[in-house]
N, C-alpha and C positions, 0 to 999 in steps of 0.2 A: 586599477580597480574601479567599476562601475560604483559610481552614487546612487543612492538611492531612490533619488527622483529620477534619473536614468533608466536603470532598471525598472520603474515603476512604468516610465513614459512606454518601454520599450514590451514589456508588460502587456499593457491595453492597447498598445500598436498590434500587436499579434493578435490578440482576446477580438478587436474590433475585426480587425481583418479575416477572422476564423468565423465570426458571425457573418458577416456580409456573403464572404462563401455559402456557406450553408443558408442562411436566408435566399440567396440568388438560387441554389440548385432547388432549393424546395417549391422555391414558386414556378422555378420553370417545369419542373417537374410535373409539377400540380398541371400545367397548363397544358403540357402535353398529354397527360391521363385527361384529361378531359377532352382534349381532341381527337384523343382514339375513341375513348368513348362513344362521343358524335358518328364517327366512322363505322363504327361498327355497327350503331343502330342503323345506320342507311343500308347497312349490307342488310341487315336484316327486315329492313323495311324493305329492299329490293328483292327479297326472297319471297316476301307476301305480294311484292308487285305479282312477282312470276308463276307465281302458284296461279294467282284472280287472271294473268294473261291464259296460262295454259286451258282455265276451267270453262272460262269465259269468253273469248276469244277464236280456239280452234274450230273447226268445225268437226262436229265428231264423225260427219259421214263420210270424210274423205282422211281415213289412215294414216297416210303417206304426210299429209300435211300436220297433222298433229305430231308425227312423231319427228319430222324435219324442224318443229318451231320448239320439241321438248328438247334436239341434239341441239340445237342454237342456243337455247337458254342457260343450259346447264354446260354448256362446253363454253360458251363465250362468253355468258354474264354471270350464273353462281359460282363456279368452279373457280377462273378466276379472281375472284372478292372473296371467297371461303378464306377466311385469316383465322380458322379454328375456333370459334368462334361457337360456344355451344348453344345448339336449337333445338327445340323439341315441338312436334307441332300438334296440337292436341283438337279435335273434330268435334263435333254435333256427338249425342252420347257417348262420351269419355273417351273416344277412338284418340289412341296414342300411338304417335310416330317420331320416334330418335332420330334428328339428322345430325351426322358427322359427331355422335359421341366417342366414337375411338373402342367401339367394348369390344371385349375380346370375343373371338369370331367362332371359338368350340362352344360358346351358351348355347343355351336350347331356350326353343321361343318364349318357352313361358320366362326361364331366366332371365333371357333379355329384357322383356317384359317387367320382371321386377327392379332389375338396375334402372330401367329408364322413368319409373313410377318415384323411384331412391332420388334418383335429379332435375324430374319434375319438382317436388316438393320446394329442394333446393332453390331451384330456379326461380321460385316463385317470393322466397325472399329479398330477391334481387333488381328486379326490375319488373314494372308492370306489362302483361303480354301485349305486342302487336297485333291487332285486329285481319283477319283478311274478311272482307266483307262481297259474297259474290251476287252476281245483277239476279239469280234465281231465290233471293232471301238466305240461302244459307251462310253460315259464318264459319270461322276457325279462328286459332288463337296460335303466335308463336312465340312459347317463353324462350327467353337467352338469356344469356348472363355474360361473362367476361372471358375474354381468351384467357390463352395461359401467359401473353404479351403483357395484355393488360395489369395481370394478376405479379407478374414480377415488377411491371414499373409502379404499381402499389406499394411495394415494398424496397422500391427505391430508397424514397425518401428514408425509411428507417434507417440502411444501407448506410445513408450519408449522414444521421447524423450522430450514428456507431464511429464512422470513420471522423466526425469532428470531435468526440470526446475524445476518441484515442491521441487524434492530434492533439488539443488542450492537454491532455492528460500527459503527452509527450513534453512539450514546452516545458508545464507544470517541471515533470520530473526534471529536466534540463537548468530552470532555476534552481530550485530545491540543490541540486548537485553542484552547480557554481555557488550557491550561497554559503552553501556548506565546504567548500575547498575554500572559500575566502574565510571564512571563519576560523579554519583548519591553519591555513596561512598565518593569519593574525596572531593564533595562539600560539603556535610556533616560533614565532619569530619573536613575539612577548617574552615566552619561555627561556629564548637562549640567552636574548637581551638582559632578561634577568640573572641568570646561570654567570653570564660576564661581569654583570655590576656585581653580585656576592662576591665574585672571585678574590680580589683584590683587597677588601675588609676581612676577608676569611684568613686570607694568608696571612695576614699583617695580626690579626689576633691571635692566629698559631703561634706566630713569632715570640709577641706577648707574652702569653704562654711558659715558653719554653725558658726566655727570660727571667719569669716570676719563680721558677722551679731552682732557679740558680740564685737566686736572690735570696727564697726563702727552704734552703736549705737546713738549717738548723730550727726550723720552728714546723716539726713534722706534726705539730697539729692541725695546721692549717695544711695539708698534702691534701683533707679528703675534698675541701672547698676548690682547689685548685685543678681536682680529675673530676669535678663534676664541671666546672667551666672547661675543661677543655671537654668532657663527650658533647657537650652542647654545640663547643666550637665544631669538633666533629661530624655531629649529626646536621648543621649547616653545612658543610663541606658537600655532603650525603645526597643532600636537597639542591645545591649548588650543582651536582652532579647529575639526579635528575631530572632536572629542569634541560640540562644541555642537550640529555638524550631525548627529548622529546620531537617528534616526527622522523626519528631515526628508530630500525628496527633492533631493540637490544638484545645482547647477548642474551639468552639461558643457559645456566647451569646447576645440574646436579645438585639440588640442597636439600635438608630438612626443611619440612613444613614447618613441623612442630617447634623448631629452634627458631625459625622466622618469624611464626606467631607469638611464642615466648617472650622474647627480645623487643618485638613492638610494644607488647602490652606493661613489662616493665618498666619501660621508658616513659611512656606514660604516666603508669598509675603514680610515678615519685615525683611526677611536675601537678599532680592533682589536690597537694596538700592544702594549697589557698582556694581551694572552690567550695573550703567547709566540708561537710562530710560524707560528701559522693565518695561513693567503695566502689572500687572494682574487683568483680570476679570473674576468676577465667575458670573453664572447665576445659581442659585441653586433651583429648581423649585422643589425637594422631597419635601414631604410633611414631617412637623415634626414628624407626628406621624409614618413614615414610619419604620416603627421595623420589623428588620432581624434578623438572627441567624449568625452573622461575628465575625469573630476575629477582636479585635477592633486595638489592636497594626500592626497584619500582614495587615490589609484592608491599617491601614492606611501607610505603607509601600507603598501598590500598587501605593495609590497618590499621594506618597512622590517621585519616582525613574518615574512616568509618568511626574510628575511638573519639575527633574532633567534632564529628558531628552529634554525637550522643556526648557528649559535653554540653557540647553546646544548646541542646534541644532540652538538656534539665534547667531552666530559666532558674530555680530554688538553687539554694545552698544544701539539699538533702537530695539525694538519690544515689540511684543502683547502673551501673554499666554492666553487664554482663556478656562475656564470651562463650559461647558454647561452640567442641569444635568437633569433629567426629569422623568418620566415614559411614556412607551409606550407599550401597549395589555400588557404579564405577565411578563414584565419585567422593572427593572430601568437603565438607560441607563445612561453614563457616558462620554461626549466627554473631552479629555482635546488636542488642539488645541495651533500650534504656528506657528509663522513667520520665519520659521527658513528655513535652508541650505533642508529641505525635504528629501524625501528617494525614490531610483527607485524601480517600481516595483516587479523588479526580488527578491527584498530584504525584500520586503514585510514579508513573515513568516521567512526568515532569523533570522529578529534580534530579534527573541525570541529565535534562537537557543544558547544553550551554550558557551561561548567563542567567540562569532560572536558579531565586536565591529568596530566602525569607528574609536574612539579617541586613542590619543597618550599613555593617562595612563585608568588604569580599564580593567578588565578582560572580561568583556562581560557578565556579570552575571546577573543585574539589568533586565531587560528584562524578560530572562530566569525565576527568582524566580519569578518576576510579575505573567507570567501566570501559571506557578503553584500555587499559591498562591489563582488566581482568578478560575482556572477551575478543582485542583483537591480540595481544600479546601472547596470551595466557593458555587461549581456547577456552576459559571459563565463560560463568553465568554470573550477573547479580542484580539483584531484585530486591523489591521491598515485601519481604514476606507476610508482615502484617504489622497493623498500626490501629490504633484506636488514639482518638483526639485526650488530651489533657491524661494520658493511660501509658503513653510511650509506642516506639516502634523497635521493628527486629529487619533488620539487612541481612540478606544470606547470596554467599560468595559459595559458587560451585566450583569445582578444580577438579577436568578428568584425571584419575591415576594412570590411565596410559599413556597421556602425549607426551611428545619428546617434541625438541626444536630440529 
């Protein structure tokens, strides 16, 4: 098992290296958009060469040579530099001419006309026009803007650093999931460890036990004293036995709810007489014949450590525990409800996390195994359905009525 400082170092080893990445593709990135950029203006500053060569230069009485210096220009210097590149060249009273905008070829003049007017405008956000300046006074201007090259390595950098959260975000999960199976481990192996040590003071006070039964044979007053020490020894046996099935998947079988909830809450309410005058009430409205596929020992944990925590959340010698249990649409619902110190909301799914505990003694565990217990076991749900501070809180355990194991 990785240390802490381990995984920590091992941590900001990735984290630094996932930066450097993406810091290195950003700037190179950057460096290259700007070198196209560059490039691209010279094409189009070579197109305003070519235009002032063609206007300026030719001679216009002799045909042949004009039109031999306009196939050179445009077959050996525009044509190949055209890197899509969009231009528009715009004349002395608004004369507008599209070069290489790609529009489609059924428009009709005026239409074209309007599309090229639509990315003028555009264009002109983008970069300021190239001047073509001719030796007779006249001018022209040629807006551009960015290929569609340019326009994707723009969005590079985005690109990559979607691709470095996913990555962070992967590691991220990758700790998170080993942290959480060492965790997993730990309590597991705590759990049996513990399940072993009980074993052996459990037997040995059965034994006890059985011995005092035989001893005190003739004094059947004391009989009742003696089967409440043994359901106690018992129901250590119980816990001795859930503790060993822990990261083992346990059997289900066929039982009453209602007998399960029953049986918790009695067990309980007769060890609650020294807490002064906390009352419990149940309203157990499952139907007897409500048969599920539960673990009958783990379930009955769940309402063992929900009834200990609504003990324990009444800090007073006075209050109310309350059960409420019912079915509602495909489920049976389970409130267990008390008058206690309550929980803020921020803590709401907290205190099912591991190790996450208000009190002085206890690990924080109780909670934790609950909802495992109820939602990878069970198929159920449970949640802290409401809570008001110094008012008390309500926990509610959902249970489908149709799963089976």
């Amino acid at each position: 098992m990785l240390s802490f400082e381990t995984r920590l170092l091992t941590r900001l080893i990735i984290y630094g290296f996932a930066g450097v990445i993406l810091t290195g593709s950003l700037l190179y990135s950057n460096y290259l958009a700007r070198q196209l950029e560059e490039k691209e203006k010279q094409g189009v500053e070579l197109y305003r060469d070519a235009l002032k060569f063609i206007t300026d230069e030719i001679d216009p009485e002799d045909p042949n040579s004009a039109s031999e210096a306009l196939a050179f220009i445009h077959g050996r210097i525009i044509r190949p530099n055209d890197d899509q590149t969009p231009k528009i060249l715009v004349g002395e009273g608004d004369a507008i001419d599209g070069d290489n905008l790609q529009l489609p070829e059924e428009l009709s003049e005026a239409e074209r006309l309007t599309e090229v007017r639509k990315k003028l405008a555009q264009l002109k956000q983008e970069y300021p026009p190239i001047v073509v300046e001719f030796d007779d006074g006249r001018f022209q201007k040629v807006y551009y803007g960015n290929s569609i090259l340019v326009q994707r390595l723009r969005w590079f950098p985005v690109v990559q650093i979607l691709v470095a959260f996913v990555f962070i975000g992967a590691v991220f999960a990758g700790f998170a999931i080993a942290k959480r199976n060492e965790q997993n481990k730990v309590w597991v192996g705590l759990a049996k460890e513990t399940a072993h040590q009980l074993g052996t003071p459990v037997s040995s006070l059965m034994a006890w036990i059985e011995l005092l039964k035989l001893k005190m044979e003739d004094r059947p007053e004391d009989n009742e004293l003696i089967l409440e020490m043994e359901r106690d020894i018992i129901r250590l046996e119980n816990i001795a036995e859930r503790f060993s099935k822990i990261g083992s998947q346990p059997e289900l079988v066929e039982t009453s709810l209602k007998t399960v909830l029953d049986h918790s809450a009695e067990y309980l309410r007769k060890r609650m007489t020294k807490r002064g005058s906390i009352r419990m009430e149940v309203h157990n409205n499952i139907p007897l014949e409500s048969k599920l596929f539960i673990n009958p020992q783990l379930f009955d944990w769940v309402i063992e450590n929900l009834l200990k925590n609504a003990l324990d959340a009444i800090q007073s010698r006075e209050g109310v525990i309350a059960i409420n249990a019912g079915q509602r649409g495909i489920y049976y619902y389970i409130d267990v409800s008390d008058t206690g110190k309550g929980i803020p909301k921020s803590n709401f799914k907290k205190v099912f996390e591991p190790g996450f505990t208000t009190k002085k003694r206890g690990w924080g565990l109780g909670l934790s195994l609950t909802k495992r217990i109820v939602e990878n076991y069970h198929q159920g749900k449970i949640y802290v359905k409401t809570s008001e501070i110094d008012k008390g809180t309500t926990f509610r355990v959902l249970l489908p009525k149709t799963y089976k194991n």
